[in-house]
N, C-alpha and C positions, 0 to 999 in steps of 0.2 A: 868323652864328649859331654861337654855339657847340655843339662836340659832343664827345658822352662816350662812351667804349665798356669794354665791363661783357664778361667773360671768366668762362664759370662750367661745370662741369659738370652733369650730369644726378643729380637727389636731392640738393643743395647750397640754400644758401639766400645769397641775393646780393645786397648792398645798392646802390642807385642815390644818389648826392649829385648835384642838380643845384642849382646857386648861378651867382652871377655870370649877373645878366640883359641887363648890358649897355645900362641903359634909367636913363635919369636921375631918371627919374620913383619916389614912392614905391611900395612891391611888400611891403614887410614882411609890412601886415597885408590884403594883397590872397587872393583864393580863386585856390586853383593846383590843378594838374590834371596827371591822367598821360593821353595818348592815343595810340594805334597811326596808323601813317604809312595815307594823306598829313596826319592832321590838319585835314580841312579843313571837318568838319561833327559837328555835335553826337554823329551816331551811332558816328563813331571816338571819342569818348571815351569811356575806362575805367572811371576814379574818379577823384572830386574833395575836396578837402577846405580846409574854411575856414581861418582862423588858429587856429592850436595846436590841430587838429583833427588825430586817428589815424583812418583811415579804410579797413576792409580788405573785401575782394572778392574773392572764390574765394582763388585763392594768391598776390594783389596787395595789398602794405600802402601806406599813403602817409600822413604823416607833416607836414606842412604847420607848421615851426617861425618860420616869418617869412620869412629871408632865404635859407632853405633848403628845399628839396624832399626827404625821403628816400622814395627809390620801393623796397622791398624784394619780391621774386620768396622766395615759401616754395615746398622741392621742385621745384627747375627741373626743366623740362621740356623736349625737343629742339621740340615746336611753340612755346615762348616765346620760339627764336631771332628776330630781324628788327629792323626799324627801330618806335623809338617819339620821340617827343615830351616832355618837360618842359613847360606852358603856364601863364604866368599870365595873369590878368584885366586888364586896363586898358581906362582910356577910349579909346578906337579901336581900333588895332591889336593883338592879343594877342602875346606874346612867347616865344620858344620856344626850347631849346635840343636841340637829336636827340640821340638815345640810340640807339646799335647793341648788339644783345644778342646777345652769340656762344656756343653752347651745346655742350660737346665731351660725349662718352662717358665713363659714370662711370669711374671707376678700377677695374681688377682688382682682385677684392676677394682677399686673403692666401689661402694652402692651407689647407684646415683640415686641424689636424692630429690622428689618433688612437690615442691611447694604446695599446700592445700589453702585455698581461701574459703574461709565460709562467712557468707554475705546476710545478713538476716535483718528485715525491715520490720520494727515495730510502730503502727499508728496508736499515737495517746491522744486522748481530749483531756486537756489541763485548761482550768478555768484563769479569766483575763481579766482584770480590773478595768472596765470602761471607763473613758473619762467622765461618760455624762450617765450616770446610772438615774433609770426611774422606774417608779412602781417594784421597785425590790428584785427585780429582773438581773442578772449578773451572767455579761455577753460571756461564749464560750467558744473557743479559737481550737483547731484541731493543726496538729503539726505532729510531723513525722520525722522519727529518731532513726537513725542507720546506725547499727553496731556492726563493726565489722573487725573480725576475729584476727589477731596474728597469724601467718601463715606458719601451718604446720606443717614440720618436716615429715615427708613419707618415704619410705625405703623398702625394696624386697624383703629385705632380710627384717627387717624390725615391724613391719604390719602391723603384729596386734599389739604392740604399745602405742602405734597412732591411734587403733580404733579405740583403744583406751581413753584417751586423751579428747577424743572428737566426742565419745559419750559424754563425758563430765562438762564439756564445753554446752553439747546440746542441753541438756539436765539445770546447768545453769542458766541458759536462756529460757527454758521454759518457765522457771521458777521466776525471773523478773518478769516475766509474758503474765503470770498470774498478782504479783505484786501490784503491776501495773492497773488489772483487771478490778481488783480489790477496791484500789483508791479511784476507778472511775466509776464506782456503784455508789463507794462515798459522796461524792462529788454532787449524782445525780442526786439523794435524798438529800442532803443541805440543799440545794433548786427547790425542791418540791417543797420542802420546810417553810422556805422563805415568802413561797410563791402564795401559800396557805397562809402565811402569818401578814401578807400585806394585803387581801379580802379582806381578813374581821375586821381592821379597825376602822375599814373605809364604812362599814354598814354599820356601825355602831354610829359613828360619826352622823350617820345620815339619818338613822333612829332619835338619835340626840336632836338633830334641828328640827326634825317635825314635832320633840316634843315641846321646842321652846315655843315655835309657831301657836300650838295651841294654847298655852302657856297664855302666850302674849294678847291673843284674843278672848280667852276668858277675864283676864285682867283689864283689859281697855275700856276709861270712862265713858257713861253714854250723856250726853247732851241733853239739857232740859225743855229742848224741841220736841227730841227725837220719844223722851218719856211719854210725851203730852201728846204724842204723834202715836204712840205706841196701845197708852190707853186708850185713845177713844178710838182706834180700828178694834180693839178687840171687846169694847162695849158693847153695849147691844142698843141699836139703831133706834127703838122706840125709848129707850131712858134719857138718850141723850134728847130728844126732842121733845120730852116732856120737862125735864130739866131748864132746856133754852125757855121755856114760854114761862 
């Protein structure tokens, strides 16, 4: 008797070829049959099917192409392991070839893996060039930058190489969070700088013309009315009228 043995996991689907009957006799277009060991009575058989008949049964297909048997298992199962039978029909003795069905555990199925986003809003104050600048004043615009991380892969089995990865990531935004912090304290002393250096010249400025003011009235000629107007208020009232007579 020939025998075949069939290797399959658990949720797999697994096809049985049983050929070669070993019987001189015709078998092409004979009715064949699949049945559980010992074979030895109508109630061990499965399913049967005529010539060029498909014939299926719970999770048992069978296929009856002539000179061939295909016995097909849908969704193996660990109770589908054991011994079965290939059988065909003939006048006297039936013919049979065993089938061992060996059934392992499905395969681990992959880590699932889930996506992490890490979303981080940085507010900067970067200074803006106005069109109409005055008094040394330099307007300053506040706008906010969104860094948002590639998603990183997380997995059971691999944990501490994500948290690895999510540290160096945070470490790195911290350190531009401080960059940034740097250049806005720059930012504000050039302001103050500026602010301070456009005061002084305005009061310098304005010291300068009060001194031209005076300047100019110490200099200015006086009239030879204004002389003759000036002396005799500040004579003295009995000279001049001793004088006139």
């Amino acid at each position: 008797m020939e025998t075949v043995n069939i290797n399959g996991r658990v949720g797999e689907t697994v096809t049985i070829r049983c050929s070669g009957w070993g019987v001189l006799t015709y078998v092409k277009e004979n009715v064949k049959y699949f049945c559980s060991s010992p074979c030895t009575e109508d109630k061990h058989v499965i399913i049967k099917a005529g010539y060029k008949k498909i014939i299926r049964k719970d999770r048992i297909e069978l296929f009856n192409s002539g000179e061939v048997l295909l016995v097909t298992f849908i969704d193996l199962q660990k109770s589908d392991a054991g011994k079965y039978y290939c059988g065909v029909e003939i006048v006297g003795i039936d013919v049979y070839i065993e089938v061992n069905v060996n059934v392992k555990d499905a395969e681990p199925s992959s880590p699932i893996k889930t996506p992490i986003t890490v979303t981080v809003t940085v507010t900067t104050t970067s200074p803006v060039t106005s069109p109409h600048v005055s008094d040394g004043f330099t307007d300053m615009s506040t706008t906010n930058q969104t860094l948002n991380t590639t998603t990183l892969p997380a997995s059971v089995t691999k944990g501490a190489g994500n948290v690895l990865h999510l540290k160096i990531a945070v470490i790195s935004i911290s350190t531009l969070l401080m960059v940034i912090l740097l250049l806005i304290r720059k930012m504000k002393n050039k302001k103050r700088k500026v602010v301070s250096s456009a005061h002084v010249p305005q009061e310098d400025a304005r010291e300068a013309v009060e001194s031209d003011d005076i300047r100019l009235e110490a200099q200015q000629p006086v009239s030879r009315h204004e002389r003759s107007s000036t002396l005799y208020s500040s004579a003295d009232p009995d000279s001049i009228y001793m004088n006139y007579r």
